[in-house]
MARZADO-504695 format. One record per atom (N, C-alpha, C): residue number from 0; x, y, z; atom name; residue in one letter. Coordinates in steps of 0.1 Angstrom, whole numbers, always signed. Layout:
N
nr:x:y:z:atom:rest
NUM:X:Y:Z:CA:A
...
# end
This chain:
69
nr:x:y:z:atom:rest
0:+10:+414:-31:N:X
0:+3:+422:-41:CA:X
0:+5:+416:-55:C:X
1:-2:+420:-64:N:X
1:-4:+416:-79:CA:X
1:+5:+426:-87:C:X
2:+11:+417:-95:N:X
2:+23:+429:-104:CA:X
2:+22:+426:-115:C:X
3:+24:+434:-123:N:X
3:+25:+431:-139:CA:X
3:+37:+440:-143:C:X
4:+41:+446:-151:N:X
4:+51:+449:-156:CA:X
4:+45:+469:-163:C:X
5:+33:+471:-161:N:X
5:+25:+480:-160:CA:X
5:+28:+494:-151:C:X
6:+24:+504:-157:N:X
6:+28:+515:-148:CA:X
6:+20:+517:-135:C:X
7:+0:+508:-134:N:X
7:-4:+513:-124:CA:X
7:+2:+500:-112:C:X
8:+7:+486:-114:N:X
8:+12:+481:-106:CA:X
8:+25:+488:-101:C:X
9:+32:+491:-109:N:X
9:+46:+499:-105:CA:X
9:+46:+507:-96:C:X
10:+38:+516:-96:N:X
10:+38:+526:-90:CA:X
10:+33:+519:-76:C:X
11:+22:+513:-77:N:X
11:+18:+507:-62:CA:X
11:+28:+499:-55:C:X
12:+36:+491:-65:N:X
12:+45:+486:-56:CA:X
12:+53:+495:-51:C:X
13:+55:+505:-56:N:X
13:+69:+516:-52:CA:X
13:+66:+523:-35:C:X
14:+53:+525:-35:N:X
14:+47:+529:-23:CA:X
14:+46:+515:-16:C:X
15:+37:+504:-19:N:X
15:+38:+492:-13:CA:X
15:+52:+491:-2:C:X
16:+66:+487:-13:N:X
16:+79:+487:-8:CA:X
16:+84:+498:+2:C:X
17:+77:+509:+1:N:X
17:+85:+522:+10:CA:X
17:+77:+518:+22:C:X
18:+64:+515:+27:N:X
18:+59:+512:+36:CA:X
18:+63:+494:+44:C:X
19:+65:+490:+39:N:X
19:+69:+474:+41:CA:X
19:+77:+470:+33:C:X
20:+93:+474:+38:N:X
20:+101:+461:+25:CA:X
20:+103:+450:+27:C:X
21:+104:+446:+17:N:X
21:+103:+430:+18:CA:X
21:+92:+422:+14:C:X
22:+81:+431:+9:N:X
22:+66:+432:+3:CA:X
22:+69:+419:-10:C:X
23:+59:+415:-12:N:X
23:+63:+404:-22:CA:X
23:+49:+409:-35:C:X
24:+51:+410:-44:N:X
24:+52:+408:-61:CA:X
24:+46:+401:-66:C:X
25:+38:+395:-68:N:X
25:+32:+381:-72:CA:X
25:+28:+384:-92:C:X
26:+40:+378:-98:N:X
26:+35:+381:-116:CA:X
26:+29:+366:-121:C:X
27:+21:+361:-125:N:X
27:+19:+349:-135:CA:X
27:+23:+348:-146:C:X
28:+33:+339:-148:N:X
28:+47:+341:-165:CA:X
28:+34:+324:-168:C:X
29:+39:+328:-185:N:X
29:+34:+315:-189:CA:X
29:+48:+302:-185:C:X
30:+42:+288:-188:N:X
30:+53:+278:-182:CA:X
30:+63:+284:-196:C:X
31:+75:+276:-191:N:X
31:+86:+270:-198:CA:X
31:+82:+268:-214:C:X
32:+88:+272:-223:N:X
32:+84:+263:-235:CA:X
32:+75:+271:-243:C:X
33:+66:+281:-233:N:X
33:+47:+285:-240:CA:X
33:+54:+290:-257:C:X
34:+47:+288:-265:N:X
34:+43:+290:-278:CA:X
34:+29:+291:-285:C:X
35:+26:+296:-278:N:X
35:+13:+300:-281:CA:X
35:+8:+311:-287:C:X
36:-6:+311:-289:N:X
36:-9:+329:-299:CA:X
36:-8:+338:-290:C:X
37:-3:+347:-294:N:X
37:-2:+361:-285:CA:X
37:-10:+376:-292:C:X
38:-20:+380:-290:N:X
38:-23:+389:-296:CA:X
38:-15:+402:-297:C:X
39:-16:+409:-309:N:X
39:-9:+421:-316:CA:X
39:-8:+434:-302:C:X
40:+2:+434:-293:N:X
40:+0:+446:-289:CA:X
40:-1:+444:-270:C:X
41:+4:+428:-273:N:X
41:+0:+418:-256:CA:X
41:+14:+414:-253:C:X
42:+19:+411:-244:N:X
42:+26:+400:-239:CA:X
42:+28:+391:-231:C:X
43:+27:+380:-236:N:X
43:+30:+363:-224:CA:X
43:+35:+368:-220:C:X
44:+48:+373:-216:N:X
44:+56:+369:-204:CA:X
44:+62:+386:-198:C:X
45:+58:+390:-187:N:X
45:+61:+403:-182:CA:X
45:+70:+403:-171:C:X
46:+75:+391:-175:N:X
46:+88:+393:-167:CA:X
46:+98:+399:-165:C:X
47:+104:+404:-179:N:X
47:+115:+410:-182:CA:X
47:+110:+428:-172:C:X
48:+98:+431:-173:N:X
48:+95:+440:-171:CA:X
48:+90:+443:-157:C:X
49:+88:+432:-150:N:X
49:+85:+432:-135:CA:X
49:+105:+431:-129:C:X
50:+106:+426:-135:N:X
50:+123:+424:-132:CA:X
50:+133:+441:-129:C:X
51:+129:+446:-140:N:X
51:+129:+463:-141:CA:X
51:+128:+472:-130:C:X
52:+112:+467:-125:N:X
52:+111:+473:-114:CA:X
52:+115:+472:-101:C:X
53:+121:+456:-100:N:X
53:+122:+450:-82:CA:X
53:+138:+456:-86:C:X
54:+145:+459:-99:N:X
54:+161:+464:-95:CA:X
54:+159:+479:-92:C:X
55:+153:+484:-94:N:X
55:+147:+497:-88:CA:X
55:+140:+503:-78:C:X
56:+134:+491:-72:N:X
56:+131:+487:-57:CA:X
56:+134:+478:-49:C:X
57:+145:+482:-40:N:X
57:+153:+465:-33:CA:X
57:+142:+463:-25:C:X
58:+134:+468:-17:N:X
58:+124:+463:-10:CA:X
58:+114:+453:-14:C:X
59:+111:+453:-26:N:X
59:+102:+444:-33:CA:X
59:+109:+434:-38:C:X
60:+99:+420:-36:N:X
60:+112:+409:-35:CA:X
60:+96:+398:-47:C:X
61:+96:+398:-60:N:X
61:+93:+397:-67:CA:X
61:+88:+376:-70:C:X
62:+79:+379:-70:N:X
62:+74:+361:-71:CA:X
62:+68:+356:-85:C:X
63:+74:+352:-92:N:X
63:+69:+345:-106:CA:X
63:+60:+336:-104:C:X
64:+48:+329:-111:N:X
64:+40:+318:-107:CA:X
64:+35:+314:-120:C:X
65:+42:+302:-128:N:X
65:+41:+297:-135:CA:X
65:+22:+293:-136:C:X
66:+21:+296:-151:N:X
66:+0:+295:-150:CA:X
66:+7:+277:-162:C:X
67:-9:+271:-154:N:X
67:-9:+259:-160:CA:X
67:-17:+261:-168:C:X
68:-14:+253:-185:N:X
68:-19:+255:-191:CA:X
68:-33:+245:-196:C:X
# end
């Protein structure tokens, strides 16, 4: 499934994981390094916040995927 750090992903994964654990997470983080524009109110990297959720769901086992720039 597709995750963001977002409440409507969250919640789907929470049911996702109760039905199948071990369900995988799939977030797109920018590479290593990104310094780029980020508009007012956005965030490159939703990692910190997909991270949040898989420690609050051990069933969900979380996949980063670096986007090429």
């Amino acid at each position: 499934m597709l995750l963001s750090g977002g409440l409507d992903s969250s919640a789907a994964a929470y049911y996702a994981s109760r039905l199948a654990p071990g369900i995988r997470g799939y977030c797109s983080v920018p590479q290593a390094g990104f310094e780029g524009r980020i508009p007012p109110g956005r965030y490159a990297d939703e990692r910190p916040f997909v991270e949040a959720v898989a420690r609050v769901l051990p069933g969900l086992a979380p996949q980063f995927v670096e986007l090429d720039p």
